[in-house]
N, C-alpha and C positions, 0 to 999 in steps of 0.2 A: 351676200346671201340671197338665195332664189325664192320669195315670197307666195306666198297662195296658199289658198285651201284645198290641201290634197288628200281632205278623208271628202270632201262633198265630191270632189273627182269619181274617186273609188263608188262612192257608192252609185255614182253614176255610171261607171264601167260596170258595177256588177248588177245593175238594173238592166243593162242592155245584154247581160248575156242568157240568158233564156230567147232563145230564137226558135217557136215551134216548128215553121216553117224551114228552116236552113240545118240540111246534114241531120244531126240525131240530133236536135233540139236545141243547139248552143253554140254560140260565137265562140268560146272559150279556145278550143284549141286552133283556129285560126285568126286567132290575135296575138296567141303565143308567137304563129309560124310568123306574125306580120316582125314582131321585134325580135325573131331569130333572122327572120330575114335584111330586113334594117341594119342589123348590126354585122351579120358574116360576110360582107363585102370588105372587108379592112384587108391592110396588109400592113404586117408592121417594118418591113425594110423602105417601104416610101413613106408610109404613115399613112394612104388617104383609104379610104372608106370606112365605112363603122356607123355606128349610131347617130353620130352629131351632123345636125343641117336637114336630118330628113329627108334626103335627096329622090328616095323614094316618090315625092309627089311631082317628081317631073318623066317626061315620057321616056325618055333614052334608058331610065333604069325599071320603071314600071313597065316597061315592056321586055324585058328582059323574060326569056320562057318561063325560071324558075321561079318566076312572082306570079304565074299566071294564079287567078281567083284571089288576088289579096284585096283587090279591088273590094272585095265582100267587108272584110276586115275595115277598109280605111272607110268605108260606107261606114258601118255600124259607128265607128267610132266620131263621125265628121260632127253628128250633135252636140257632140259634148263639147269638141274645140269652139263652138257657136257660141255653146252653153261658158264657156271658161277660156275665151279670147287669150288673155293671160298667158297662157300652157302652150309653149311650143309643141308643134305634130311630134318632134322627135322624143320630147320628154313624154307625151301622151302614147307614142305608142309604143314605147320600152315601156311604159308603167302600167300599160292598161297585159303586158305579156306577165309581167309577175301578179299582178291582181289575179290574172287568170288562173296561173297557174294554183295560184294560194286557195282559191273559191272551186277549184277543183279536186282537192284534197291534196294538192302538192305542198311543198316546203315552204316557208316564208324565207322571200329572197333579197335581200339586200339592194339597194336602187338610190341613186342620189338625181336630184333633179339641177339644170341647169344647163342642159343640152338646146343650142339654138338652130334655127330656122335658115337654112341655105334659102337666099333670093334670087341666083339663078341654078343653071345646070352646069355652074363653075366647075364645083367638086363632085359629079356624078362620077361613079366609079364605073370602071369596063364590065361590060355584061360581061358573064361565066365564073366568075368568083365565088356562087353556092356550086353545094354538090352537085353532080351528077347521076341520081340512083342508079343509071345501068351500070357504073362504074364498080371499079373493087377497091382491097385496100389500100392500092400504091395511090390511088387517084383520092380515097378520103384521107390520107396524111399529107398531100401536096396541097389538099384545101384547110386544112386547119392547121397543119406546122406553121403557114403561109399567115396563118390568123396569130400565132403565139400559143398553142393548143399541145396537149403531150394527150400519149394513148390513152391514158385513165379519164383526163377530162376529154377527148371523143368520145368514147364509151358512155360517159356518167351523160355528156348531150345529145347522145343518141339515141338516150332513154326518151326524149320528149315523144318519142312514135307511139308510146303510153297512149296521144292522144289524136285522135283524127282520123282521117282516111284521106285515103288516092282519089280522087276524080279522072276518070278518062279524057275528059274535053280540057282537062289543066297540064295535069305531069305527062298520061301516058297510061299509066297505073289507076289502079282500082282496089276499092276496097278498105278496110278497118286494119290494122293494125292484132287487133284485143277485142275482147268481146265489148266491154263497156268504156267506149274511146273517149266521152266525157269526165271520166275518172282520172287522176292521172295514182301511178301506182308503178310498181315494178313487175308488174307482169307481161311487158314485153319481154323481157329479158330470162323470164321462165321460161314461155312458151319458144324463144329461140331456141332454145337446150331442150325442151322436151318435148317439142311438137314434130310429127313427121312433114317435114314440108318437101312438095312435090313441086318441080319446075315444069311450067307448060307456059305459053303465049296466053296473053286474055285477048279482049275484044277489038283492041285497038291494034294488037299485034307485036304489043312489048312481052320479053319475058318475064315474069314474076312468079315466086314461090307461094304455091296455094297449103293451108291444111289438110288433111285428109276429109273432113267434111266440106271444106272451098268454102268456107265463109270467111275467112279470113287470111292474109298474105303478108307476105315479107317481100323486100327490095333487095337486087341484087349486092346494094350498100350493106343490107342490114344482114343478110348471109356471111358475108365477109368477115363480120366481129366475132364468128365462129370458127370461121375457117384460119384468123389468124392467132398464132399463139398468142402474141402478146395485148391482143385485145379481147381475148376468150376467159381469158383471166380475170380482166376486170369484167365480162358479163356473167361470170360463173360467181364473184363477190356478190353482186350488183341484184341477181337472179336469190342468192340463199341470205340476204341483208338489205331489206327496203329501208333502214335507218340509215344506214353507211349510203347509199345510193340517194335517198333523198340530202342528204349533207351534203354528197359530190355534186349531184345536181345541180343544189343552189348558189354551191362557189361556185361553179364555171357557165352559168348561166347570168350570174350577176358580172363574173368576167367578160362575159361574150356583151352582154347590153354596155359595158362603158371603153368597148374597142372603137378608137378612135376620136374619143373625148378627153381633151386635154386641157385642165381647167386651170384659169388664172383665179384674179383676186374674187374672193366671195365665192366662188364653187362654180361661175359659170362659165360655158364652155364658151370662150371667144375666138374667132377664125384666127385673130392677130396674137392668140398663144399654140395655134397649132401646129407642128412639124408639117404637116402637109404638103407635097408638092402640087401644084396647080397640072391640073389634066389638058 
């Protein structure tokens, strides 16, 4: 069984997310993106990538484009592993993504601790394994059928745009999602179905869907779950049922955090119970 004190954790996580200085004021939704990120490298026909080892803290995968700014994220959080030696990065930053989400009015999400510390770049997984936003539907069911994922739970995880924005110097993209992106809420999922979104190039020279007032956008991903039938249905549920949506949410967000943790005796994840092939 995996020991510690994981409410002095929390409240350590949630002392650090007030960041006046950083985005609208809060680490929260790029702490999320750290243990949505951590974890959507998995693949379940080899087994390797996912949550377990933290692989994230070596260069080959933190440099990988789609982590560009998570650096911000493993910053905020580097105190507290100081503070709580104890706690593997990996357990710390799946736990410190549902803290967040929870402290931002989202769902309480289910998490088991016992995820260990990769000590080389053994089992770093291949860059390009997250999405692609210029991409469309064929290309986000080839990234998450890939994970073990069906349409309803893409949908219910691509609710997380609830919270955050684009940086230009990171994705490419620009801008907030929602009007109050520290919130998390189902009003992404409204304003896809009722907002007039215009396509034009921003700053940087990507395309992205702007609102009629351009203060806010959508990604070419996130047009997609409109334009497809069968994942328009679950944003058309998702958009008139924030209870049904925060539910889906938290199953497949607590599925996506223990992709590629395989746990032997006592809950903890050991390399010599993993399916994994060595890269």
């Amino acid at each position: 069984m995996v020991s510690g004190d994981y409410e002095a954790v929390k409240a350590a996580i949630l002392a650090v997310l007030p960041q006046p200085g950083y985005d609208d004021g809060s680490a929260g939704p790029v702490l999320v993106r750290l243990a949505w990120h951590a974890s959507g490298t998995y693949d379940k026909k080899s087994g390797t990538g996912g949550s377990n080892g933290a692989t994230m803290r070596f260069h080959a995968e933190a440099a990988d484009g789609a982590n560009n700014g998570l650096d911000h994220a493993r910053a905020f959080l580097e105190p507290i592993k100081q503070q709580f030696p104890w706690i593997s990065y990996a357990d710390l930053w799946t736990f410190a993504g549902v803290v967040a989400v929870e402290a931002m009015g989202g769902p309480k999400v289910a998490w088991r601790a016992g995820r260990v510390d990769d000590k080389s770049e053994e089992y770093v997984p291949p860059n390009g394994r997250l999405p692609d936003a210029t991409q469309g539907e064929d290309h986000i069911r080839s990234i998450f059928y890939r994970m073990g994922f069906n349409d309803q739970e893409i949908v219910a995880l691509s609710g997380a745009h609830n919270l955050g924005r684009c940086h230009g110097d990171r994705s490419g993209f620009e801008g907030p999602w929602v009007p109050m992106p520290t919130r998390f809420s189902n009003t992404y999922f409204k304003l896809l179905l009722r907002a007039e979104w215009i396509k034009k190039k921003n700053s940087t020279g990507l395309e992205q869907f702007y609102s009629d007032e351009g203060d806010l956008m959508m990604l070419p991903t996130d047009m997609s779950l409109i334009k497809d039938a069968k994942f328009r249905v679950w944003v058309e549920k998702y958009a008139d049922d924030k209870d049904l949506f925060f539910r889906d949410f938290a199953a497949a967000f607590a599925k996506l955090l223990e992709l590629g943790v395989i746990r032997g005796p006592q809950g903890v994840a050991l390399r010599e119970y993993s399916v994994r092939a060595k890269l």
